[in-house]
C-alpha positions in Angstrom: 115.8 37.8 182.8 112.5 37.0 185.0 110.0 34.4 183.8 107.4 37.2 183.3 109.8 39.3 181.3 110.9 35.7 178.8 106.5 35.0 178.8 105.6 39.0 177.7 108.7 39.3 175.2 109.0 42.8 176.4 111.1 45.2 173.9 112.6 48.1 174.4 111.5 51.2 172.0 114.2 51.2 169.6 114.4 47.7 169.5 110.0 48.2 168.4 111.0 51.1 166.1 113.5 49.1 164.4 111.5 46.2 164.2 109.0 48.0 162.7 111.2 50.2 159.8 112.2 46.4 159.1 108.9 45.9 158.5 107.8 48.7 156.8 110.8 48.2 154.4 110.5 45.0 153.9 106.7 45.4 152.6 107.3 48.4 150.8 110.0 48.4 148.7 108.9 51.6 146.6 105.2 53.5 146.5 103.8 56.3 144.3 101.3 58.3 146.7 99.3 61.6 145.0 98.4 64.0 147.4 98.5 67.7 148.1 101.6 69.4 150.5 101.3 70.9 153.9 103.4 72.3 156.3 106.6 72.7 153.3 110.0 73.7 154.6 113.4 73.5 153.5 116.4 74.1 156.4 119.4 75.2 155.8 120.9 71.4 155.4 119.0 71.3 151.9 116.7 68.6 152.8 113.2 69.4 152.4 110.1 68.4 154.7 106.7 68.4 154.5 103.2 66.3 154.9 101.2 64.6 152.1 97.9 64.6 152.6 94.1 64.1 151.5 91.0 65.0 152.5 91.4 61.6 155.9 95.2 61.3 156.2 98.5 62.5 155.8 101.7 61.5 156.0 105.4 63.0 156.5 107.8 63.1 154.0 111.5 63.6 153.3 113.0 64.6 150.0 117.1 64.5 151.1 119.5 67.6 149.3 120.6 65.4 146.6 117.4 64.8 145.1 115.7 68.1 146.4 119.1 69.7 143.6 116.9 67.9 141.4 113.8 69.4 141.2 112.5 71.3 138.4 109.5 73.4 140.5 109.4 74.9 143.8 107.3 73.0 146.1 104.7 74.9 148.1 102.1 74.4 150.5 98.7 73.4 148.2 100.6 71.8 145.5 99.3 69.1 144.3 102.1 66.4 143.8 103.0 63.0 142.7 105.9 61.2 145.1 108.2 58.2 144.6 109.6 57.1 147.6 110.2 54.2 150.4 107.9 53.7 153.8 110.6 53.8 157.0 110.2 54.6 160.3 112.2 57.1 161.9 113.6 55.6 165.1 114.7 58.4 167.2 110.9 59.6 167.6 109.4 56.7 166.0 107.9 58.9 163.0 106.6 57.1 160.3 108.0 58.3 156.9 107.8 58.1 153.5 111.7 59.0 152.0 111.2 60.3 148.3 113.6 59.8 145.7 111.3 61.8 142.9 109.1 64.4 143.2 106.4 65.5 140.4 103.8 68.2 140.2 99.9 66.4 139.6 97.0 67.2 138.2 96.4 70.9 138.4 100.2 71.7 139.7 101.2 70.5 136.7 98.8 72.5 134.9 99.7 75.8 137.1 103.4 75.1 136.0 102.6 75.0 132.3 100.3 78.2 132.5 102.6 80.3 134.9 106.2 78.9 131.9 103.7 80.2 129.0 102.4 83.2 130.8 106.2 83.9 131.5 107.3 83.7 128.0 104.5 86.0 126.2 104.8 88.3 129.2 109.0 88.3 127.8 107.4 88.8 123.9 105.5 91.7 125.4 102.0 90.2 124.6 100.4 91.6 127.5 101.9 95.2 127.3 99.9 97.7 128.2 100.9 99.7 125.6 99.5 97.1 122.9 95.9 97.5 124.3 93.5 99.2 122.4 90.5 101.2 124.0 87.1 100.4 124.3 84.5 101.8 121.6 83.1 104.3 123.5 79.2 103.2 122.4 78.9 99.8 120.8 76.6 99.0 118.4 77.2 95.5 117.5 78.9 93.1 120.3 79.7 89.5 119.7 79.8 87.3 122.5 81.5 83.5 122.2 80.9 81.4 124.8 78.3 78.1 125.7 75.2 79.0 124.9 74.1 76.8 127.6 76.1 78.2 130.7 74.8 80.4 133.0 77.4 82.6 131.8 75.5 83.7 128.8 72.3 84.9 130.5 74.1 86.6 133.0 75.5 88.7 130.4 72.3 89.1 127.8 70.2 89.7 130.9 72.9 92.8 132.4 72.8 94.1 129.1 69.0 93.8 128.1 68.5 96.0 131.9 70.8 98.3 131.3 71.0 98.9 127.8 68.8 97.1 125.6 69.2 98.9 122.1 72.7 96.8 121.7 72.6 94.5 119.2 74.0 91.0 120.3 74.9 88.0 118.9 76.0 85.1 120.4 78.4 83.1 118.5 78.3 79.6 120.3 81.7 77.5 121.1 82.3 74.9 123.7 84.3 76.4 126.9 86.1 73.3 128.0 87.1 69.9 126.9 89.1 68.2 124.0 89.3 70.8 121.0 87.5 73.4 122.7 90.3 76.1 122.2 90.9 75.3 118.4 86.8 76.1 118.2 87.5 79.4 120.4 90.0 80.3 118.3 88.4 79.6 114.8 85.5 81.7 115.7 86.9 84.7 117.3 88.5 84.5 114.1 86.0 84.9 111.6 84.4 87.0 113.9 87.2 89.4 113.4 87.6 89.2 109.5 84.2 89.5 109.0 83.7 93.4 110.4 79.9 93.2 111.3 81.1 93.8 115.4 82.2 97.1 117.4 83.7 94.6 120.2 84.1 90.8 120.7 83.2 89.6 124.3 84.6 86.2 125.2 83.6 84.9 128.6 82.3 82.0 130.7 81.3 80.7 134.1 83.9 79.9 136.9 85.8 76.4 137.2 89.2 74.9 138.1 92.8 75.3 136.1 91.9 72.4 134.2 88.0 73.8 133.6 90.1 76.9 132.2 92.2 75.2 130.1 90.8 76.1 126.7 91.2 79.7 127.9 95.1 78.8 128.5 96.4 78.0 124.7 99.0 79.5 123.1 97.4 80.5 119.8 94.3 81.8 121.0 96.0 84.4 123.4 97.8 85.1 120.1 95.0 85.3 117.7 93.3 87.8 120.9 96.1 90.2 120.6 96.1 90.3 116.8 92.7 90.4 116.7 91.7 93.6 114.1 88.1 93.7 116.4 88.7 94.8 120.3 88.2 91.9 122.7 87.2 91.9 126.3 87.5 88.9 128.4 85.6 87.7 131.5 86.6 84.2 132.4 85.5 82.6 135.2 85.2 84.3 139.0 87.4 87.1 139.9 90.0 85.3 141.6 90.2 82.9 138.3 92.8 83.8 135.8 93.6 82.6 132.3 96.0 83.9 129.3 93.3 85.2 127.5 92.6 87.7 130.3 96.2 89.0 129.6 95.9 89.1 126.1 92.6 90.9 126.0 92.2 94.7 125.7 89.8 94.7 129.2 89.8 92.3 131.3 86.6 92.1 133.6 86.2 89.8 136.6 82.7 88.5 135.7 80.5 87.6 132.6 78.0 90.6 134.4 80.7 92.5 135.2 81.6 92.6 131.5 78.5 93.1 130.7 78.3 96.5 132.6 81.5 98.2 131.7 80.4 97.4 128.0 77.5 99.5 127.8 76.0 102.4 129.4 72.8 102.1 132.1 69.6 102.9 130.3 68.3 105.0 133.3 71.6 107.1 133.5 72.3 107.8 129.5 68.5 108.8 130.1 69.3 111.2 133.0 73.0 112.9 131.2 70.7 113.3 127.9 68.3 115.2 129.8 71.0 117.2 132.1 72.7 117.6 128.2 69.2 119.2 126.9 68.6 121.3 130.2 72.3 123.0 129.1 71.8 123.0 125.8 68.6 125.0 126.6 70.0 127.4 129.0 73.3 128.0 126.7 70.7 128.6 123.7 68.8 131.4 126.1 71.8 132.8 126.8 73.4 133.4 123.1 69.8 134.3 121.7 69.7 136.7 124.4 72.6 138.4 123.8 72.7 138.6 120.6 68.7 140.4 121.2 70.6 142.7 123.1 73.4 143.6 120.6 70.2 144.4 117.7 68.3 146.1 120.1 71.8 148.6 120.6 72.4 148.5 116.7 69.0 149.7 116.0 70.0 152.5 118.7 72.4 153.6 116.9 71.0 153.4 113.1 68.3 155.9 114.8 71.2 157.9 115.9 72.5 158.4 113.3 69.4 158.9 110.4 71.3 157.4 107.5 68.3 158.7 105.4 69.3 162.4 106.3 73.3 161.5 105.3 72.1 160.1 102.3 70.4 163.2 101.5 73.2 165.5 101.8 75.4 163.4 100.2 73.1 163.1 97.1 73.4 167.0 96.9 76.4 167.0 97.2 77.1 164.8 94.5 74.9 166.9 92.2 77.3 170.4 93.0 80.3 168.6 92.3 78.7 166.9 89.1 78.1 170.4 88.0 81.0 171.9 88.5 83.3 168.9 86.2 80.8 169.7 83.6 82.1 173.3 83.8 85.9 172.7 84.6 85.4 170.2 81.3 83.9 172.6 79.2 87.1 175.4 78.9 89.6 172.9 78.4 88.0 171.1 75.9 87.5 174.5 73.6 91.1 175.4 74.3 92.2 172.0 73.4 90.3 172.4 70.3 92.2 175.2 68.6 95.5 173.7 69.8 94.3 170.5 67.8 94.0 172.4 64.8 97.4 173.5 64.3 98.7 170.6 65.3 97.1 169.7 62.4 98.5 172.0 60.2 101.6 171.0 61.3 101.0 168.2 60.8 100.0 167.7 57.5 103.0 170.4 56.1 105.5 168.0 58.1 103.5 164.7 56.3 105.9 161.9 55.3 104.3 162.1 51.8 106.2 165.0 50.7 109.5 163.9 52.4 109.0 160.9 50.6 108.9 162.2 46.9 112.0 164.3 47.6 113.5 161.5 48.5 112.2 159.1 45.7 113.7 161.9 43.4 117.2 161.5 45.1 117.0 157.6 44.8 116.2 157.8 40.8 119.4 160.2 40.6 121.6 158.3 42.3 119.7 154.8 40.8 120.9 156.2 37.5 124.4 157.2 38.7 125.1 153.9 40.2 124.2 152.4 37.2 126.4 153.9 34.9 129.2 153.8 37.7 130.2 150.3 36.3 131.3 151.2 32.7 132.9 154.0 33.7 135.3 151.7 36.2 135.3 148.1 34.0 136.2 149.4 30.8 139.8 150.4 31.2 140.5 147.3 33.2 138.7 145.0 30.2 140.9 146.4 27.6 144.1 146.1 30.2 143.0 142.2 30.1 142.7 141.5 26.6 146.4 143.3 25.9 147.6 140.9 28.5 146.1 138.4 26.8 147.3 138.5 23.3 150.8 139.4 25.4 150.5 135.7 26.8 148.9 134.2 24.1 152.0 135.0 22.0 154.7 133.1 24.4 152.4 130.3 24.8 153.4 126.6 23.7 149.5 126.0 22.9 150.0 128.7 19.9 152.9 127.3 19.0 151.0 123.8 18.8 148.6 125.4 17.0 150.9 126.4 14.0 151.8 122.2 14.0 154.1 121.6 16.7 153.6 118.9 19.1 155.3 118.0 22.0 156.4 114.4 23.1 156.6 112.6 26.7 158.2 109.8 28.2 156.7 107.0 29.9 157.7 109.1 32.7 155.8 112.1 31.6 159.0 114.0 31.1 159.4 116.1 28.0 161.1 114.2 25.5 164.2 116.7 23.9 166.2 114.5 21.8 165.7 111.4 19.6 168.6 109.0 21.0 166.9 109.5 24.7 164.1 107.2 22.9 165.0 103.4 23.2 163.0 101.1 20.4 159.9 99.8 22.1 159.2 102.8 24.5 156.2 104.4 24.7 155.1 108.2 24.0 152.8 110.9 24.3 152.7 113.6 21.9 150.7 116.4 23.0 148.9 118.7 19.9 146.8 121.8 19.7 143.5 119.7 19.6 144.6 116.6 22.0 147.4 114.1 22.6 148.6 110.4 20.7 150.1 107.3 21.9 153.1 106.7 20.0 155.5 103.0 19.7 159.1 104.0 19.1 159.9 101.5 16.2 163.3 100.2 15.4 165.4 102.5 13.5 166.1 101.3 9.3 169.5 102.3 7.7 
């Protein structure tokens, strides 16, 4: 080696390079570096590539397959992103590197992941159907509007309205828009505003801002509590190009606070201008019907001149005199004929009277009264006298005569008819039956 090259310590470039990565490693052992991604891509190898950058540098960075599997998001060009890694310098071209080992979304990328996984899952309950919605009242009387009354949010919509239609009555119920506790205010008065049924419409709305100015506009309950709201609810959140859950939820969603304001209510000048065009054909239909029905009086009259109902009215009067007349005369026969025909119905009538049929009969009835009554003797008598023959017959057999004349008849103790003396045993007991009753009898010992 010369003596110039030993003095100048001359290296070749991958002898720098390498004594730079030592370097570079040596100092750096691991870094966390925030910063937004640029220039993303991801080869077929797996590996993904990109630059971290700010607003006055960047970087390259390398996030190899293995940890790349890892990743719970899919980085893109704008996110904003937190990176774990170690500085090296690539030799081959002498890049200098940051190699990752983690990989985390920052500040509003994290904030854009959790809106986009929440806007996902009440899109999957269908919270944002359109078939939920409810239309618009088509004229408002009332209209609540929450929002800062402080932002210029709030006079961009009370001045649109008080231009274009200032007979709406509007309230503004005040909440903060952004900060710690904000949505839990939102929420508790678009609430009460809903339960308490003074409002037509409920207008919710406020200026633009980033993700994380928006993030009352974001929470789960409120987009919720907006889609079960009883009252209609518009909402105009931010700029057009900014885009919150509540906007989903909502029945309308508008693009600005004005814009709300001018799809809520009609322009002054043109209601003005369609209630006038409405009056104009109200007037001209009007002319028309009263004109026609002129017309079909004027032809009615015609004809009621015609036809000179006073002149029908006169014949028909005579008319009804003639035939009046002649029923008086067509009555006047009958009734003599019908007369005379009444009197010997009469006659006939009273000859054929149920009176006189009736004392005939009561004549028969006392006859046969009388008969009847002495039919009785005439059949008992020989029967009676047949009885009592019979009866002095049986009388004469019976054993109650024969008890009578002082005979009595004795029982066993088995109520059997006691015949002979020696079939009674001293002791027994008997019952002699007499005319008038019967005795208890005690069979006493015999005496020789």
């Amino acid at each position: 080696m010369s003596t110039l090259a030993r003095e100048r310590q001359v290296l070749r470039p991958s002898q720098l390079n390498a004594l730079a990565r030592d370097l570079l490693e040596g100092s750096f052992a691991q870094v966390w570096v925030e910063g937004e991604i640029s220039n993303f891509s991801r080869p077929a190898s797996g590996h993904a590539y990109f630059t971290l950058k700010d607003a006055r540098a960047q970087v390259r960075c390398a996030l190899f397959r293995s940890n790349a599997a890892r990743l719970r998001f899919a980085p893109r060009d704008g996110m904003q992103v937190l990176a774990r890694g170690r500085l090296t310098l690539y030799e081959a071209r002498g890049d200098y590197q940051l190699v990752l080992d983690h990989l985390e979304e920052a500040g509003e990328g994290a904030l854009r992941r959790a809106f986009e996984e929440l806007k996902s899952r009440l899109a999957a309950e269908g919270l944002f159907d359109t078939a939920r919605k409810r239309p618009l009242p088509a004229y408002i009387r009332r209209l609540a509007v929450i929002t800062s009354p402080r932002g210029a949010a709030v006079r961009d919509v009370l001045s649109v309205l008080g231009r274009r239609f200032p007979l709406l009555d509007t309230e503004v119920l005040p909440v903060p828009v952004q900060g710690d506790g904000a949505s839990a205010q939102i929420l508790d008065m678009l609430q009460r505003a809903g339960r308490s049924g003074r409002y037509d419409l409920i207008l919710l709305t406020r200026g633009g801002g980033s993700l994380e100015d928006l993030w009352a506009f974001n929470d789960e309950a409120l987009a919720r509590a907006i889609a079960a709201s009883p009252v209609p609810v518009v909402a105009a959140i931010g700029h057009e190009v900014d885009v919150s859950l509540a906007d989903f939820a909502a029945d309308l969603r508008a693009p600005t606070p004005s814009a709300a304001a001018e799809l809520l209510v009609p322009d002054r000048g043109e209601l003005i201008e369609r209630l006038r065009r409405d009056r104009q054909r109200f007037d001209a239909l009007l002319a028309r019907l009263l004109g026609a029905q002129a017309q079909r009086v004027d032809q009615a009259f015609l004809k009621l001149q015609a036809l000179r109902p006073q002149l029908r009215l006169e014949r028909g009067r005579h008319r009804l005199d003639a035939l009046r007349h002649r029923l008086g005369q067509a009555w006047q026969a009958p009734a003599s004929r019908r007369s005379e025909r009444l009197a010997r119905l009469l006659r006939r009538l009273d000859q054929a009277h149920p009176r006189r049929r009736l004392e005939a009969h009561r004549h028969r009835l006392a006859l046969l009264q009388r008969a009847l009554a002495a039919l009785p003797a005439r059949l008992v008598e020989p029967r009676r006298l047949q009885l009592l023959g019979l009866a002095r017959a049986l009388e004469g057999v019976s054993p109650l005569a024969t008890l009578g004349r002082g005979y009595a008849i004795v029982f066993d103790q088995d109520g059997q008819v006691l015949r002979r003396a020696a079939d009674a045993r001293d002791g027994d007991r008997l019952r002699a039956r007499l005319a008038d009753g019967e005795l208890a009898l005690k069979v006493e010992p015999r005496r020789d």
